[in-house]
Every structure is written in C-alpha cells, then in structure tokens.
C-alpha positions as a Markdown table, in Angstrom:
| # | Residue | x | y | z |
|---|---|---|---|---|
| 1 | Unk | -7.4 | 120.2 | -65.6 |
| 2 | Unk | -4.8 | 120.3 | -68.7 |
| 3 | Unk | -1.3 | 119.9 | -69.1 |
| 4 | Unk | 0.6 | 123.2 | -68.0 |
| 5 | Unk | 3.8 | 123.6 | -70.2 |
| 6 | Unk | 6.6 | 125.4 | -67.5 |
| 7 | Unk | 7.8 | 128.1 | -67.6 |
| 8 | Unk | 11.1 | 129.8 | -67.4 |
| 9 | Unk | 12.6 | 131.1 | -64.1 |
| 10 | Unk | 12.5 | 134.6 | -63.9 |
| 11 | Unk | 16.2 | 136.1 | -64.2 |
| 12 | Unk | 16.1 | 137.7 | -61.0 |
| 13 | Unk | 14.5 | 134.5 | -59.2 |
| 14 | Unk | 17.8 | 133.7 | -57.6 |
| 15 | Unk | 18.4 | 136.9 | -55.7 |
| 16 | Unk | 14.7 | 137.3 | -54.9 |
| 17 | Unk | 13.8 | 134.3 | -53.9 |
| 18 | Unk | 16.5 | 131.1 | -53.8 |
| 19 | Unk | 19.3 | 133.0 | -52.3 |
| 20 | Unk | 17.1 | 134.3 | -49.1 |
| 21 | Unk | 15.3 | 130.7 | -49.2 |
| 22 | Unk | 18.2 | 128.7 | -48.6 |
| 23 | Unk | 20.1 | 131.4 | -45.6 |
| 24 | Unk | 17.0 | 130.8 | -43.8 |
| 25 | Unk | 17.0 | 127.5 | -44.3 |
| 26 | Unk | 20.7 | 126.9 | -43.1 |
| 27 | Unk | 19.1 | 128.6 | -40.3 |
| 28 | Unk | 16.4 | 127.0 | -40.0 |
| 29 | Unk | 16.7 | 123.7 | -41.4 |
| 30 | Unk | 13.4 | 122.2 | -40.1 |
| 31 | Unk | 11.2 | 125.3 | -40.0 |
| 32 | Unk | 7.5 | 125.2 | -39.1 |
| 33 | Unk | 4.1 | 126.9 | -40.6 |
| 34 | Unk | 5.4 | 130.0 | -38.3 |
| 35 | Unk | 8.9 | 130.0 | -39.8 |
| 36 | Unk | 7.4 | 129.8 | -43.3 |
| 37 | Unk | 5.3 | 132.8 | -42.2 |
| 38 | Unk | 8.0 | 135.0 | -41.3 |
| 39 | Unk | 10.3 | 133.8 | -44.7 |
| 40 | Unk | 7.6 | 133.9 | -47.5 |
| 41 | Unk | 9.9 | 135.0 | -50.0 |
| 42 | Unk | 8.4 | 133.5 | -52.6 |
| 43 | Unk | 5.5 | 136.0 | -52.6 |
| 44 | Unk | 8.0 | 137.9 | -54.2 |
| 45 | Unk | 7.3 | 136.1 | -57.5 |
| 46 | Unk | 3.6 | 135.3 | -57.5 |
| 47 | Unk | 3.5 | 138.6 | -60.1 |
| 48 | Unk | 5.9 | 136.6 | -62.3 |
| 49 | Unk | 4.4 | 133.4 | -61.4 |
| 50 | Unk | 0.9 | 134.8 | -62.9 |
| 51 | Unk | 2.2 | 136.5 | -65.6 |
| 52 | Unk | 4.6 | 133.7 | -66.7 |
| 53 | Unk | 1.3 | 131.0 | -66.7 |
| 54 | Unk | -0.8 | 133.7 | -68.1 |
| 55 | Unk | -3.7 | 134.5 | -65.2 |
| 56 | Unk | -4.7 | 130.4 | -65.5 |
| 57 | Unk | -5.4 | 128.3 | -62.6 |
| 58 | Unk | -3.0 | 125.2 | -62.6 |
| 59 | Unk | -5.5 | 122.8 | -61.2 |
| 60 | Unk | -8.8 | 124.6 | -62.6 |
| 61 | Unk | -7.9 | 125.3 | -66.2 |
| 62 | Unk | -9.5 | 129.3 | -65.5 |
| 63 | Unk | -8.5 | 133.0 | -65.2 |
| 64 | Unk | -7.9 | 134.4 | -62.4 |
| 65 | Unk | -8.7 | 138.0 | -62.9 |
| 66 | Unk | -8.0 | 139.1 | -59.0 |
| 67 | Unk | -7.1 | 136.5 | -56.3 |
| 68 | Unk | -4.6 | 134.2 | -57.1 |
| 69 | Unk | -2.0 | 132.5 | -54.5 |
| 70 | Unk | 1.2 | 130.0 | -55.4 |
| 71 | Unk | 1.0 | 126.9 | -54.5 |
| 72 | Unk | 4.1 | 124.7 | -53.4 |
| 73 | Unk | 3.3 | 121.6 | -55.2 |
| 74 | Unk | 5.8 | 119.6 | -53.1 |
| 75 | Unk | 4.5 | 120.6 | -49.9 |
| 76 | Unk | 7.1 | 122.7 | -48.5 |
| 77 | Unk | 6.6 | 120.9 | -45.0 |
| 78 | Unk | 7.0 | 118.0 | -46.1 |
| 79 | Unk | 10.2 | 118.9 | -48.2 |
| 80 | Unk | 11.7 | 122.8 | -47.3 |
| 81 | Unk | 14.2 | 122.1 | -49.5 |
| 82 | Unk | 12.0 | 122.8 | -52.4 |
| 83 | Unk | 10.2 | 125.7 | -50.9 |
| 84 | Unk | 12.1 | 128.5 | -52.4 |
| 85 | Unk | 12.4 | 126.5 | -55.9 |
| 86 | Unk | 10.2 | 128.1 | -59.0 |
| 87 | Unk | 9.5 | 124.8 | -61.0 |
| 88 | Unk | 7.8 | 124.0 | -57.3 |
| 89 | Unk | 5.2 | 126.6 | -58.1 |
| 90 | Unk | 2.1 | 126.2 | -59.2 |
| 91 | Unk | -0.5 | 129.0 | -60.0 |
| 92 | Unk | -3.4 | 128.8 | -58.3 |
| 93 | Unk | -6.9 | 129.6 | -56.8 |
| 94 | Unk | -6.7 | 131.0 | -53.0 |
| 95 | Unk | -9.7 | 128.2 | -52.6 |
| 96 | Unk | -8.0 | 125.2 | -54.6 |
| 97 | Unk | -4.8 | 125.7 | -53.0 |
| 98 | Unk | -6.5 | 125.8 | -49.7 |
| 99 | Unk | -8.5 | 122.4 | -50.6 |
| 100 | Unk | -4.8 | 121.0 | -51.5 |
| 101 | Unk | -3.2 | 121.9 | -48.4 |
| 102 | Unk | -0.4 | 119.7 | -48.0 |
| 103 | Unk | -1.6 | 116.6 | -50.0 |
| 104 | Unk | 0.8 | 114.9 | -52.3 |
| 105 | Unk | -2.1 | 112.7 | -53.6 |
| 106 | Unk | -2.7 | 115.3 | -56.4 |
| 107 | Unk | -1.2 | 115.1 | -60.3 |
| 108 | Unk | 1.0 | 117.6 | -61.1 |
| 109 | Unk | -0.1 | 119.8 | -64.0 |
| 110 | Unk | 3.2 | 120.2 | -65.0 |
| 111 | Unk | 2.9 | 115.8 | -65.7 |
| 112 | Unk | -0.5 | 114.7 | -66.8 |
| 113 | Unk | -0.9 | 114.2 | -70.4 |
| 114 | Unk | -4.2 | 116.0 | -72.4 |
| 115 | Unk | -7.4 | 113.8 | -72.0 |
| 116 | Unk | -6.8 | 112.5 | -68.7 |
| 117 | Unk | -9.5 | 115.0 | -67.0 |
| 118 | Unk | -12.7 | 115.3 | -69.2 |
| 119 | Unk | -15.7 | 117.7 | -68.5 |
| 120 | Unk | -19.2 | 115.5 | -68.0 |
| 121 | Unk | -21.9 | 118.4 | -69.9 |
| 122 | Unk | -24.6 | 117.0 | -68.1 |
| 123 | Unk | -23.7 | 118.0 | -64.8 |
| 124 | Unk | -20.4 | 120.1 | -65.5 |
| 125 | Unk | -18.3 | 117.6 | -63.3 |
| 126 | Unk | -15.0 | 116.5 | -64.0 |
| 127 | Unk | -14.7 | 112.8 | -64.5 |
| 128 | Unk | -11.7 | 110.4 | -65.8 |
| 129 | Unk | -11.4 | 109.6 | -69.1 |
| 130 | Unk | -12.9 | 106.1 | -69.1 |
| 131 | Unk | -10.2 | 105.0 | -71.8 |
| 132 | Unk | -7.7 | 105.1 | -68.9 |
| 133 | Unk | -5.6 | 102.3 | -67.2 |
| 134 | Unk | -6.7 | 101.7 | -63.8 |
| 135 | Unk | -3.8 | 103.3 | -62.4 |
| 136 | Unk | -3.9 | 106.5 | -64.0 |
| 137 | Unk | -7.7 | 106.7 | -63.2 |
| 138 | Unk | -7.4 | 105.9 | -59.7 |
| 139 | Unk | -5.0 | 109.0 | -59.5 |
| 140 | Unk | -6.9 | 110.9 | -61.4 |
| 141 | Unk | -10.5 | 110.3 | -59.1 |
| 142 | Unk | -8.2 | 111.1 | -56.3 |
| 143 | Unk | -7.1 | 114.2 | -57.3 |
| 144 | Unk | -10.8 | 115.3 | -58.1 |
| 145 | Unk | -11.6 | 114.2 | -54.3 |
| 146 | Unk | -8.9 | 116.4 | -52.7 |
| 147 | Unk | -9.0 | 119.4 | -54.7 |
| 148 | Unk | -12.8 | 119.2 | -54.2 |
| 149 | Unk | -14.0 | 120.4 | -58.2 |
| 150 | Unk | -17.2 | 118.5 | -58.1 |
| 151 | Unk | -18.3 | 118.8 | -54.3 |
| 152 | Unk | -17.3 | 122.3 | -54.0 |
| 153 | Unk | -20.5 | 124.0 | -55.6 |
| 154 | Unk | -18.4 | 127.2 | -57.1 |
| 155 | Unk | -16.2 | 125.4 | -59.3 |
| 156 | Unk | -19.2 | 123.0 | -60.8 |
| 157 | Unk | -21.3 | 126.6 | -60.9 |
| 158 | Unk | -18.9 | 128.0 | -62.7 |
| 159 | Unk | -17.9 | 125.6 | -65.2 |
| 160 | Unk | -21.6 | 125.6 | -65.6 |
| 161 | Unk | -22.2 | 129.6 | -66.0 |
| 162 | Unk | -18.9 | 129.6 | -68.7 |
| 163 | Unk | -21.2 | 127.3 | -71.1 |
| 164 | Unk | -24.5 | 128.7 | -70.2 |
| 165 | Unk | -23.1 | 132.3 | -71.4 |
| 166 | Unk | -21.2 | 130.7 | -74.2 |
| 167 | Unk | -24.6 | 128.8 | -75.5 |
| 168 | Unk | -26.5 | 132.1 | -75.1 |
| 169 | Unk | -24.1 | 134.3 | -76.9 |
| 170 | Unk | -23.2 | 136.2 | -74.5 |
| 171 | Unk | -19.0 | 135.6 | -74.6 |
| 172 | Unk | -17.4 | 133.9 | -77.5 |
| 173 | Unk | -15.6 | 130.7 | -77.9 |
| 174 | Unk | -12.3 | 133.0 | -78.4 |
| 175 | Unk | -13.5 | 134.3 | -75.1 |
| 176 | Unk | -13.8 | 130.8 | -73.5 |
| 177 | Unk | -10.3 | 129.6 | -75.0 |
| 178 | Unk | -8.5 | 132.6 | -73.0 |
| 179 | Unk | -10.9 | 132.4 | -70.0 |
| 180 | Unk | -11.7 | 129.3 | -69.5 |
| 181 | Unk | -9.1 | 126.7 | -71.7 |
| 182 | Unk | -10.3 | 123.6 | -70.1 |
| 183 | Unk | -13.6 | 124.1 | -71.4 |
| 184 | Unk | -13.0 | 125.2 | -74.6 |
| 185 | Unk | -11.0 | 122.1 | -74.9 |
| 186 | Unk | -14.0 | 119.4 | -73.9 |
| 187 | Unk | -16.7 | 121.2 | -76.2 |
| 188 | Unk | -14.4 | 121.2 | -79.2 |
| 189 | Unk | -12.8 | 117.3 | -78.1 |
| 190 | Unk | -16.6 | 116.1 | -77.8 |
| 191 | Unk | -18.4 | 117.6 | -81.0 |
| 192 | Unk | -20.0 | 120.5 | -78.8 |
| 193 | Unk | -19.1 | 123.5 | -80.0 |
| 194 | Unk | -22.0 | 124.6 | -82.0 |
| 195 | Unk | -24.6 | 121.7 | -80.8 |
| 196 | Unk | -24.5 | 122.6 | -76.9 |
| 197 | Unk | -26.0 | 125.8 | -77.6 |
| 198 | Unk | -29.1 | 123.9 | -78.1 |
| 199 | Unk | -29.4 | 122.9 | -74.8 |
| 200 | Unk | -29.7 | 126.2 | -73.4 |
| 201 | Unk | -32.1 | 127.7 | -76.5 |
C-alpha cells in the first residue's frame, strides 16, 4: 500500500451522483443493504473513479485491467451521509473490497505517509516498517489482517509472479512502475532493482 494523492470530483459528480444520493436519503434516512441496492448511484462514477486513480488498486498498489468495484471507505452503513460523497471513494479490487466489508479498522490510502507498508522479498508479504511508533504499527498490522494481503494466497502469488517476471526479463521495471507501483517502489527503496534478479537466475 502507498499513499493515494485524490483526485478531483468529476464536474458532473453532483447531478449524477450527490443530488440523487441525498433525495433518497431524505427519504430514506436510515436505509439498509436493500435500500443501498436499489439507490447505487454511485456506480455511475466507478468509470471516472478508475480513470481519475489511473486503473490502481487503493489498498493493493496494482492495475486493475478488468474488475474493479468502489469502495465506500466510510462504510456507508455506518455513516449514509457519506455514501453518495466522491472523496469517500476508494478504487478497488472486487476481492479487497469484499475482505474490507464494513471495517473501519483499515488506513485510508488517501492518509498514510510512504514507507509505512514495506514488501518482505523473501516471502512477498507485506510487513510494517519496523522504524515505526507502536501506534502507527499496530494500525498498520491491522489493516494487513482485515484486508487479508498475506493470508489470501492471490495477492502474496501475485506480488510474487510481478518480481519473478521482472527478474526473468520478461516485463520491464517501466512495466512494473505502471502495473504494479507498490513494488517498483520496495525494489528500488531496498537496493533491489538489479540484484533481485539474481535470485531467480
């Protein structure tokens, strides 16, 4: 995970989205999963959402050529009002945001500063920095936990196959700092760039 800079609200944002948001919720002021259902305006942006962050993951640091779902950081059950709100959008996996569910024990990308999250290239998990204050680490371990990126085999295999075809030669590191930013990040933070090729000669 890196810090995501955000992004502007689209111009039409407030027609699309907030205006249509907050009728129903004058209607509706303590709506259910159901409700939500049926009033999932906010689908309306997920094109600018991706577009706007680039095809990248919030909480995974990688492209997301084909699926991709928003994810209401705040969870909008736990607050509606910021259900129809674009700087409550996150861009993410269909799987992460499903591991998030409803949490509000996960950082926002939008907050954390660089070098929080580092990348372990032993076993391609995501650890805290170990220069962090207890506080900021205990976070940090938590959010791991509930978004699942070490116990959830596809993330670890992936973040595993983007180096292995890097090392090999079959993608570029240009490749990996569109694809995969995260990465690209840790191998050039930890010295790695050209020496973690000889791990997979």
């Amino acid at each position: 995970m890196i810090p995501v800079v955000e992004q502007p609200e689209p111009a039409d944002f407030q027609t699309k989205v907030r205006v249509r948001g907050s009728a129903f919720l004058r209607r509706r002021p303590h709506p259910t999963h159901h409700d939500f259902k049926q009033n999932n305006y906010w689908k309306d942006c997920l094109p600018q959402l991706y577009a706007a962050y680039g095809g990248i993951c919030a909480y995974s640091a990688s492209y997301l050529p084909t699926e991709r779902s928003l994810d209401h950081f705040v969870p909008k059950t736990r607050n509606p009002t910021q259900a129809y709100e674009w700087n409550n959008y996150r861009l993410s996996s269909p799987r992460l945001n499903s591991h998030k569910g409803d949490s509000v024990d996960v950082l926002d990308p939008f907050q954390i500063l660089r070098d929080w999250f580092v990348l372990n290239l032993t076993n391609f998990w995501i650890e805290p920095n170990v220069t962090l204050e207890a506080r900021i680490e205990a976070k940090v371990r938590k959010t791991i936990e509930v978004l699942r990126l070490n116990t959830d085999d596809i993330f670890v295999n992936n973040r595993f196959k983007a180096v292995q075809d890097y090392a090999k030669g079959l993608t570029t590191f240009d490749f990996l700092k569109f694809y995969y930013p995260f990465i690209a990040y840790e191998l050039e933070r930890q010295n790695q760039k050209e020496a973690i090729k000889a791990a997979f000669a």
